[in-house]
Each structure stands twice: as structure tokens, then as C-alpha cells.
C-alpha positions in Angstrom: -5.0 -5.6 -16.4 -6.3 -2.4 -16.8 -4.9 0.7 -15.1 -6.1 4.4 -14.9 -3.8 6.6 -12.9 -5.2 10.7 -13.1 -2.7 13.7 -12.3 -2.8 16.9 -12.4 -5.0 17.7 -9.4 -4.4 20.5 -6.7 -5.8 23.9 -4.9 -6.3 27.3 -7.0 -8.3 30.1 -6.4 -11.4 31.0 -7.8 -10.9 31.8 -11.9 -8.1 30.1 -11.7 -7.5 26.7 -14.0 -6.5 23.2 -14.0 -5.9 20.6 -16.3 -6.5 17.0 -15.4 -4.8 13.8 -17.1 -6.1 10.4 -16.9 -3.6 7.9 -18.3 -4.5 4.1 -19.5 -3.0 0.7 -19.8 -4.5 -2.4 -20.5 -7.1 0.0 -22.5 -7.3 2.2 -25.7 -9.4 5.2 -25.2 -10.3 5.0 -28.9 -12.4 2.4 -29.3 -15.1 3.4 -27.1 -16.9 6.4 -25.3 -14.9 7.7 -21.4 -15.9 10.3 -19.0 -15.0 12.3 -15.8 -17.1 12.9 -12.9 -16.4 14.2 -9.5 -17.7 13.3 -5.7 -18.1 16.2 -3.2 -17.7 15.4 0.4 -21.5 14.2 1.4 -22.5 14.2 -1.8 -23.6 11.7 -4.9 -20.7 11.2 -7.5 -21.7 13.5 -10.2 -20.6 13.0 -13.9 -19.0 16.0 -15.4 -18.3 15.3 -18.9 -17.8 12.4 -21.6 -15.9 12.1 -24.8 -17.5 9.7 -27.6 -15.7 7.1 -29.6 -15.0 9.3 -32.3 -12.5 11.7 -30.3 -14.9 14.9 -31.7 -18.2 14.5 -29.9 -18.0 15.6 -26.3 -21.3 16.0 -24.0 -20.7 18.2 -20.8 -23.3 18.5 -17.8 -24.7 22.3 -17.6 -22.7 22.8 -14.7 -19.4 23.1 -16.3 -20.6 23.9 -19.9 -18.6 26.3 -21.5 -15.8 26.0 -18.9 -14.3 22.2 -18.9 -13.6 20.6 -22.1 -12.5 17.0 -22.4 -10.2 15.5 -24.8 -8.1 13.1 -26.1 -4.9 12.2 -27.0 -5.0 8.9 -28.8 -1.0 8.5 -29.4 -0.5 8.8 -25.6 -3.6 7.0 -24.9 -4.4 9.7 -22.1 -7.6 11.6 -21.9 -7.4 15.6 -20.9 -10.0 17.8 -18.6 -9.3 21.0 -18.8 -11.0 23.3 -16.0 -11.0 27.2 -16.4 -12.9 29.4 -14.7 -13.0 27.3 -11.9 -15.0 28.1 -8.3 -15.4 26.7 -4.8 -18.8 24.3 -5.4 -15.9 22.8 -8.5 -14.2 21.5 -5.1 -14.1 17.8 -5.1 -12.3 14.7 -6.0 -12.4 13.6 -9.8 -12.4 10.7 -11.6 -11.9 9.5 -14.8 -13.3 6.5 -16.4 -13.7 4.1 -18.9 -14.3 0.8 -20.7 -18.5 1.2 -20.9 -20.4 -1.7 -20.4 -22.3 -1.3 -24.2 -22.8 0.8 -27.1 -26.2 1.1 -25.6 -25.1 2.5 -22.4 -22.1 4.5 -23.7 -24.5 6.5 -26.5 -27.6 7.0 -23.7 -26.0 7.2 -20.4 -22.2 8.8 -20.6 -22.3 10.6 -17.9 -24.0 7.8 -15.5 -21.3 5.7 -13.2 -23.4 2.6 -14.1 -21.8 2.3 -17.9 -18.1 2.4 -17.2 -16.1 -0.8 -15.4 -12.7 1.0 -14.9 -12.2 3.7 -12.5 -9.1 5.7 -11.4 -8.0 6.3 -8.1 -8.8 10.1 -8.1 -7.3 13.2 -7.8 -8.4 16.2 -5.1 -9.6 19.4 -6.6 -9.6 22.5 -4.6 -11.0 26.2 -5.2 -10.5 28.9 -3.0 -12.9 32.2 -2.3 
């Protein structure tokens, strides 16, 4: 069974940072591409940014370019945001996720909900003014 439990959630003021963890079991993170994305209160679950099989190629979306960066820590099997920089509109719940449907879907669509089957329970990120 497959379980991915995030941490490292909570409230900071604008410029401030965060770093989220999204542990596995039941899955290795290396075989295959994962992502985070995030769902704002009344709004569409958003993907934020992916890391590819190969641990080194990351793809962010422009709103957190140059601010988040994903990794990976293969011998823990846990996969890393790390948020600086952060402001208000970076308020919502995140998510990791994992375990993409194809190759296909992992290389053209990494940052689309539709490509991953296992999803964590979330964790609540909150910036301040």
C-alpha cells in the first residue's frame, strides 16, 4: 500500500521560507517522475513543481520559478520543496505526489493532477502581509 504523509507546513510572513517533506512507503521516488501542487480556497489545484526520474531535472511553473526548488533524497525516499521568498497568493494547501500513470504522461504533463495516482493528505501553507 502506498502511503504519502507531507510535513513541514505552517504560517510565515511574507519573505519568509518553508521547506516541505513528502515521505513514501509502498513507493521509491526513483524510479519515476513526482511533483507538488497546491489548492487555494475557491480555486483549481494548481501544480507547482516536478522532479524527473533522473533526480537532476526539475520543471517549476513561472509562478514560483526562481524561488521553490524540489528535490530528492533517494536514501530516505522523501522528496523536498523548499519555499523562500514566499508571499500571501503562496497561501494554500500543498500536496505532493507520485506514481504517474506513464512515461508518456510523466515526460509531457508533470505538472497536471491527471498523471499521478498517489496523493498525500496535505499540509496548510500560510503567508502573512
Amino acid at each position: 500500500q502506498v502511503q504519502l504523509v507531507e510535513s513541514g507546513g505552517g504560517s510565515v510572513q511574507a519573505g519568509g521560507s518553508l521547506r516541505l517533506s513528502c515521505a513514501a512507503s509502498g513507493y521509491t521516488y526513483g524510479r519515476n517522475c513526482a511533483a507538488w501542487f497546491r489548492q487555494a480556497p475557491g480555486k483549481e489545484r494548481e501544480g507547482v513543481a516536478a522532479i524527473y526520474r533522473d533526480g537532476g531535472s526539475t520543471y517549476y511553473d513561472d509562478s514560483v520559478k526562481g524561488r521553490f526548488t524540489i528535490s530528492r533524497d533517494n536514501a530516505k525516499n522523501t522528496m523536498y520543496l523548499q519555499m523562500n521568498s514566499l508571499k500571501p497568493e503562496d497561501t494554500a494547501m500543498y500536496y505532493c505526489a507520485a506514481g504517474p500513470t506513464s512515461a508518456y504522461d510523466c515526460y509531457f504533463g508533470s505538472l497536471s493532477g491527471h498523471t499521478y495516482r498517489y496523493w498525500g493528505q496535505g499540509t496548510q501553507v500560510t503567508v502573512s502581509s
